[in-house]
C-alpha positions in Angstrom: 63.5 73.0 144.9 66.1 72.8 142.0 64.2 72.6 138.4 65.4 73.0 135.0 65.0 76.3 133.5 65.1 76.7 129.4 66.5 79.9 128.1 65.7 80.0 124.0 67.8 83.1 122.2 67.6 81.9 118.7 64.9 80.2 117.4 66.5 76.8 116.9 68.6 76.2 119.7 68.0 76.3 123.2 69.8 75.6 126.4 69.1 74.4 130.1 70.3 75.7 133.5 69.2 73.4 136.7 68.0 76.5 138.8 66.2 77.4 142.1 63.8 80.2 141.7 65.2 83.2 144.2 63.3 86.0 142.9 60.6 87.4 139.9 59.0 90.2 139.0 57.2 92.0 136.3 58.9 96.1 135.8 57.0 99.0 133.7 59.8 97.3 131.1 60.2 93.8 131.4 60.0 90.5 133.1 62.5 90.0 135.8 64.2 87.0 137.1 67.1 86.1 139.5 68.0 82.5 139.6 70.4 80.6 141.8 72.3 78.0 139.8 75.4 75.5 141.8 78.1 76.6 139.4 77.2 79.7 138.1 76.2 81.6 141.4 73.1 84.0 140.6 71.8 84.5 136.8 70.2 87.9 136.0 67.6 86.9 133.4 65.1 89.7 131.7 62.7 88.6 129.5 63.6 84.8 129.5 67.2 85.5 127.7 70.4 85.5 130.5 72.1 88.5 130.5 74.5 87.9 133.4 76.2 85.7 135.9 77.9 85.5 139.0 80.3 82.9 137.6 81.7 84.1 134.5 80.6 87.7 134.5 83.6 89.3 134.8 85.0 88.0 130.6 82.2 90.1 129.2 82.0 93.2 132.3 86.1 93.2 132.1 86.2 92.9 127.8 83.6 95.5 127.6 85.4 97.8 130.0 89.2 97.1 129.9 89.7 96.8 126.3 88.6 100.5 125.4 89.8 102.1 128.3 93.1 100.6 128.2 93.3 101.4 125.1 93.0 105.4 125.5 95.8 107.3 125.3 95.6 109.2 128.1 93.7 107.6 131.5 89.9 108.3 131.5 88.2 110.9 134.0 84.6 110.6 133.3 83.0 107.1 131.8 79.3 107.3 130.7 77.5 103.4 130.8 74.7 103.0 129.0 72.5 100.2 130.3 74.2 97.9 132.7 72.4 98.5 135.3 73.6 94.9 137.3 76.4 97.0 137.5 79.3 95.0 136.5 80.6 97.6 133.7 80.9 99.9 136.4 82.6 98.1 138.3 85.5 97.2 135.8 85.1 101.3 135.0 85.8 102.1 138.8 89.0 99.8 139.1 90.8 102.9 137.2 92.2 105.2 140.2 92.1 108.0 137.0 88.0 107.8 137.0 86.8 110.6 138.7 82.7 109.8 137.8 81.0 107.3 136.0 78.0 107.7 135.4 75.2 104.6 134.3 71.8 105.4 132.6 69.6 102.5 133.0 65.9 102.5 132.0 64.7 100.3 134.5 65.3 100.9 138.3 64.4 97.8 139.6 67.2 96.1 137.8 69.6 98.3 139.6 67.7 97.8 143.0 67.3 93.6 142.3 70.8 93.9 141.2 72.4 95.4 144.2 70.0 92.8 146.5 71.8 89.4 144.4 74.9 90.4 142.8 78.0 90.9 144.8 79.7 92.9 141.9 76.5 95.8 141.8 77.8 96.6 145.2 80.0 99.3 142.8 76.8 101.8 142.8 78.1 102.2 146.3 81.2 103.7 145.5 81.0 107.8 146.1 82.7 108.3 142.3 79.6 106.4 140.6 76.4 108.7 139.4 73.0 106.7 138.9 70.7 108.3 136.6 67.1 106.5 135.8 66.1 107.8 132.2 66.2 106.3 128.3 69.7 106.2 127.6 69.2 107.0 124.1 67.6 110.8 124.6 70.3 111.6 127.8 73.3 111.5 124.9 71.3 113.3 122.6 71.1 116.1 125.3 73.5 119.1 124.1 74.7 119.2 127.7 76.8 116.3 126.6 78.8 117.3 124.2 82.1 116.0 124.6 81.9 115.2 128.2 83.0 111.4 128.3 86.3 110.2 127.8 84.8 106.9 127.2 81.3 105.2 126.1 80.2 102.3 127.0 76.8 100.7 125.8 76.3 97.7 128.0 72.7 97.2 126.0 70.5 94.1 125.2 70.5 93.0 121.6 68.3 95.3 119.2 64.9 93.7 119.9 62.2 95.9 121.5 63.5 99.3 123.0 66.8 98.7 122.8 66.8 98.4 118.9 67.7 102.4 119.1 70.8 101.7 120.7 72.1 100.6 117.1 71.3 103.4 114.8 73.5 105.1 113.3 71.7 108.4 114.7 72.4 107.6 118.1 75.9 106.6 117.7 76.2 110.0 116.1 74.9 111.2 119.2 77.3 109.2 121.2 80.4 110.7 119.5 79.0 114.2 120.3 79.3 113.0 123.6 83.3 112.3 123.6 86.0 113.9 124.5 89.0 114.3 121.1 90.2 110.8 120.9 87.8 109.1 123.5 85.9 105.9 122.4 82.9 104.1 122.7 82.2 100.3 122.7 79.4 98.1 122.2 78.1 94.5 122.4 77.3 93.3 119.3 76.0 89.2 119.7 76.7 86.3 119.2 77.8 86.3 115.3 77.8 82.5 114.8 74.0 82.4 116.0 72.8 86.0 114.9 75.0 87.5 112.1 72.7 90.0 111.6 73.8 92.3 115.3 77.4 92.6 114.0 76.4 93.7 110.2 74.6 96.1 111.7 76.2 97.1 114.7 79.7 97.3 112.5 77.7 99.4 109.1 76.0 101.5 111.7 79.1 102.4 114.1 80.9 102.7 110.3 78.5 105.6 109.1 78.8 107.7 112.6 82.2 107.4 113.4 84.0 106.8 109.8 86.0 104.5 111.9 85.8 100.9 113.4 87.0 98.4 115.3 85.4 95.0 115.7 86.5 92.7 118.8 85.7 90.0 120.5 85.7 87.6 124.0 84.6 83.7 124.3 82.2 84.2 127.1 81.0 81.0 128.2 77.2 81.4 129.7 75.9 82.7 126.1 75.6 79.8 123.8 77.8 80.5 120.7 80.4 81.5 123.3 82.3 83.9 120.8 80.6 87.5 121.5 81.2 90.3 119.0 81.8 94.2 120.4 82.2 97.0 118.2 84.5 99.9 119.1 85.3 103.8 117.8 87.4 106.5 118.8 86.5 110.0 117.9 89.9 110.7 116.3 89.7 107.2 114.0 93.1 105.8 116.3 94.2 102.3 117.0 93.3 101.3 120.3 94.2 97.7 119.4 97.4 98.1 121.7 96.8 98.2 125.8 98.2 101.9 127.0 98.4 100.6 130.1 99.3 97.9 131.9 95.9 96.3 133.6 95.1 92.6 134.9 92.0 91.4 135.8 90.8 88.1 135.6 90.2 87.5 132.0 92.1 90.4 130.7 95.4 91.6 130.8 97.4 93.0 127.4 98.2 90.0 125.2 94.2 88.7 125.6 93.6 92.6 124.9 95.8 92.4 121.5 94.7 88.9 120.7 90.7 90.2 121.1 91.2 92.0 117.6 92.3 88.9 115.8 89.1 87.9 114.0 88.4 85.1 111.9 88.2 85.2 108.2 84.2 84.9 108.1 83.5 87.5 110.4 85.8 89.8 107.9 83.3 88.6 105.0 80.3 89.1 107.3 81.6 92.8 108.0 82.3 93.2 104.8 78.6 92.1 103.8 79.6 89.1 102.0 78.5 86.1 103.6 76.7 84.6 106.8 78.0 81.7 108.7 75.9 79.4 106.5 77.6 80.4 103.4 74.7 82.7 101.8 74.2 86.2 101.3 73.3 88.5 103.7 73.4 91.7 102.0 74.1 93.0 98.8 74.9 96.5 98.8 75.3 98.9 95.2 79.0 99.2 95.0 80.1 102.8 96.5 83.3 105.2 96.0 82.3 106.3 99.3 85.9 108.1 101.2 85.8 106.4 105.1 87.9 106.3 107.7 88.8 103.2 109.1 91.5 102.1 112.1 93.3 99.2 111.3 95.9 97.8 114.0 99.2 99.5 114.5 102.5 98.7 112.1 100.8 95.6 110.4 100.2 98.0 107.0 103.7 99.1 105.3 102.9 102.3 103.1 105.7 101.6 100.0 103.8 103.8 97.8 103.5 106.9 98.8 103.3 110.5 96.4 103.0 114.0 96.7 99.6 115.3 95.4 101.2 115.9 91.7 102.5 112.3 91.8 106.0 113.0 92.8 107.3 109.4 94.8 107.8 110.3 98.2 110.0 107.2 99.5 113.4 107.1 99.7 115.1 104.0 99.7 118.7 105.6 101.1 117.2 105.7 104.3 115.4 103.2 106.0 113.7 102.7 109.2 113.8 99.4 110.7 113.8 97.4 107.0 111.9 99.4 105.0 112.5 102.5 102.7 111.8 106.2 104.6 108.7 108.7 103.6 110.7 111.3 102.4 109.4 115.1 103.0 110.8 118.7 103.5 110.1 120.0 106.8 110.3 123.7 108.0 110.2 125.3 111.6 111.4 128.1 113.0 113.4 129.2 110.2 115.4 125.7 109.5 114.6 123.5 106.9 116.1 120.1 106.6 114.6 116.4 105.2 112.5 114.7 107.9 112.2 110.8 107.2 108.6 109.2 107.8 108.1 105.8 109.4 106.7 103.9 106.5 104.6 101.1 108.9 100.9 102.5 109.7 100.3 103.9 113.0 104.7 103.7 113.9 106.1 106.9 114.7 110.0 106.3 114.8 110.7 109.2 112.5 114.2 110.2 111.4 114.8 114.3 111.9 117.7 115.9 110.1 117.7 118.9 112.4 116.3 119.6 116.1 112.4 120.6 115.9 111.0 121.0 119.7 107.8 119.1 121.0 105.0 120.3 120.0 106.1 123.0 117.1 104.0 123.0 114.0 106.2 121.5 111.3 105.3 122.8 107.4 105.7 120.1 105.6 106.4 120.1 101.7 107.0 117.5 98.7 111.2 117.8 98.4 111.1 117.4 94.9 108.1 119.8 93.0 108.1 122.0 96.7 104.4 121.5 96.9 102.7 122.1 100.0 101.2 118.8 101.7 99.2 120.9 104.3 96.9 122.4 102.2 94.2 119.4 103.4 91.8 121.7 105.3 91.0 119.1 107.9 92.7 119.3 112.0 93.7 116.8 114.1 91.1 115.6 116.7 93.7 115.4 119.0 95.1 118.5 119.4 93.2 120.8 116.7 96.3 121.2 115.2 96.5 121.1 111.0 97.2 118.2 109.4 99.3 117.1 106.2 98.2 114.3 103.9 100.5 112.3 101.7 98.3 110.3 98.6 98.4 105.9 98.3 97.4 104.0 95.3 93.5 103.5 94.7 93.1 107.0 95.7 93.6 106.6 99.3 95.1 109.5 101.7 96.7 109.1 104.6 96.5 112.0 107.1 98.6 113.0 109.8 98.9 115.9 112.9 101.9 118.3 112.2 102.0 119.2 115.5 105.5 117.2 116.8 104.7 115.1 119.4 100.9 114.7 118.5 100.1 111.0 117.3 96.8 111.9 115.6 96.5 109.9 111.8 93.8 108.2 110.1 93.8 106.1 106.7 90.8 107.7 104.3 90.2 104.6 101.6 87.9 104.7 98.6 86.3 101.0 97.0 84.8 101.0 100.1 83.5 96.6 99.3 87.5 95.6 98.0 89.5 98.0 100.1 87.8 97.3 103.4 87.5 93.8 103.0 91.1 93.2 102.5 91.9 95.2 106.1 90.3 91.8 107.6 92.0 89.3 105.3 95.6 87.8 106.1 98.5 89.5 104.4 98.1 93.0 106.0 101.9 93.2 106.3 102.1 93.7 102.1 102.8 97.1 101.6 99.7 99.2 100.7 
């Protein structure tokens, strides 16, 4: 017989689903429920809170999955899901012909089993390419075994009450970066920001300190009251990934909802940046830092127009331009030529200007044309494709780094200020020049 059923996530607010009770249980790990609801199909509930839905399960499964992997450079082989064991995450994993395992580490076996009993989208545990393991997710990516076996990570988790609280340290997200392949990226939930500010601080400082990189996301998913969920996403190289490498379709994504996922309002920049909660106060004060970080910010939307050699001699060179704005102007050397090679001023753009021919994938030397000083003596390689990088120095002490190897696409942005500087990558006017 149909009832109503209450579901409380926040301590003020509540909402109501007219259900009829299909199935409970008690696990070693939680309570267990399936409901049956007219509109919404079958609701997977654990411990009283919702955590899917036949109905609209596919904007979070398919944001969660579609936006990192699409945004990999190269196609993923292995995936590694942490939690989800409904199995919808590996289900959006498995629609990639590229995917050769994905394996999903879920804690509690009889959400797999109930799973696969009500939900017609767990029928992907079925497939031959997916690997079920029953343990804590947490210990199997601290495993050595792991290291760097994943070209993608996906934490499909419960918010950080209980045992799933580990899930958002900043040791295991160390861990998880062990586990990736160069350039491969992990993703996260991280709440419902307008209800529970406190998961994306967190979730964002956290992935921040393990990664020195971050990307912050999000999808209007219609069953979790607040509607606009948070994710949190890093790439072991620092890259952009805001731009789809691949054209993919599904029913809520495709690649302008994956480019338009990274526009964020301007309070959940000030909540990143520790400023402010959605009630106006304070959430966390921190001691101002000169902490150096890594952070990705989205492609060509930061114009570099101050650039210098590290003795201060002005790089850019307003005699050649690329697209409207002045050239990066270096001496480059290979294989015995030398000759001016002209640097795409816009962040994360790569439309370079060579004077002569340099084959893909030659180490280039690369030198200050004016006092002839060396810009590769930074000691730090490209995540990419080991190769050395160069670094060219930005105002506030900021270096911008970048793979010599032609060809390779590896760069990252190191900032200092850390409050003012990363603050202003979330506020409007990114396309002043930096």
């Amino acid at each position: 017989m149909p009832e109503w059923w209450y579901e409380d996530p926040f301590d003020s607010i509540r909402q109501g689903f007219r259900i009829q009770r299909v199935h409970e249980e008690n696990t070693r790990y939680q309570h267990l429920a399936v409901y049956r609801h007219p509109r919404l199909g079958h609701i997977l509930v654990l411990d009283g809170i919702v955590q899917t839905t036949e109905g609209d399960e596919w904007v979070y499964h398919e944001t969660l999955a579609q936006v990192p992997i699409n945004g990999l450079v190269h196609p993923p082989e292995s995936v590694l899901i942490i939690g989800g064991g409904d199995g919808g995450t590996l289900a959006q994993v498995l629609k990639h012909e590229s995917v050769r395992q994905a394996t999903l580490v879920e804690i509690d076996e009889r959400v797999v089993a109930v799973s696969r009993q009500y939900l017609a989208f767990a029928s992907s545990f079925s497939d031959h390419r997916a690997k079920l393991v029953t343990g804590d997710g947490a210990a199997f990516v601290k495993s050595a075994a792991r290291r760097h076996s994943f070209d993608a990570v996906l934490i499909d988790s419960t918010d950080p009450v209980g045992p799933g609280k580990v899930l958002f340290e900043t040791e295991f997200y160390r861990a998880v970066r062990e586990c990736l392949t160069p350039g491969g990226v992990m993703a996260q939930q991280a709440g419902i920001p307008a209800h529970d500010p406190r998961i994306l601080r967190m979730a964002a400082g956290n992935v921040w300190k393990a990664f020195g990189s971050l990307h912050v996301f999000r999808a209007p998913v219609p069953t979790y009251i607040g509607g606009d969920m948070a994710f949190v996403l890093a790439s072991s190289g620092g890259r952009p990934v805001d731009t789809p490498k691949r054209r993919f379709v599904g029913r809520h994504y495709n690649p302008d909802v994956h480019r338009a996922s990274f526009a964020l309002p301007t309070w959940w920049g000030d909540l990143i940046a520790g400023n402010q909660d959605p009630s106006g106060g304070t959430i966390m004060s921190e001691k101002r830092r000169e902490d150096e970080i890594i952070i990705s910010v989205p492609s060509k939307t930061i114009h570099l127009g101050h650039v210098a050699c590290p003795k201060g001699c002005n790089l850019i060179d307003a005699s050649v331009r690329i697209g409207e704005n002045p050239s990066i102007s270096v001496l480059a050397e290979c294989g015995g030529q030398k000759g001016i090679l002209y640097l795409d001023p816009r962040y994360g753009s790569f439309e370079n200007k060579y004077t002569f021919e340099i084959p893909e994938g030659e180490i280039i030397g690369l030198s200050c044309p004016h006092c002839g000083t060396d810009l590769g003596e930074t000691q730090e390689i490209c995540s990419l494709c080991s190769a050395p990088m160069f670094a060219l120095h930005l105002p506030h002490g900021s270096v911008l780094e970048g793979c010599r190897r032609k060809g390779c696409v590896g760069h990252r942005l190191k900032i200092v200020d850390l409050d003012e500087q990363f603050l202003r990558m979330f506020k409007e006017g990114m396309q002043d020049s930096y």
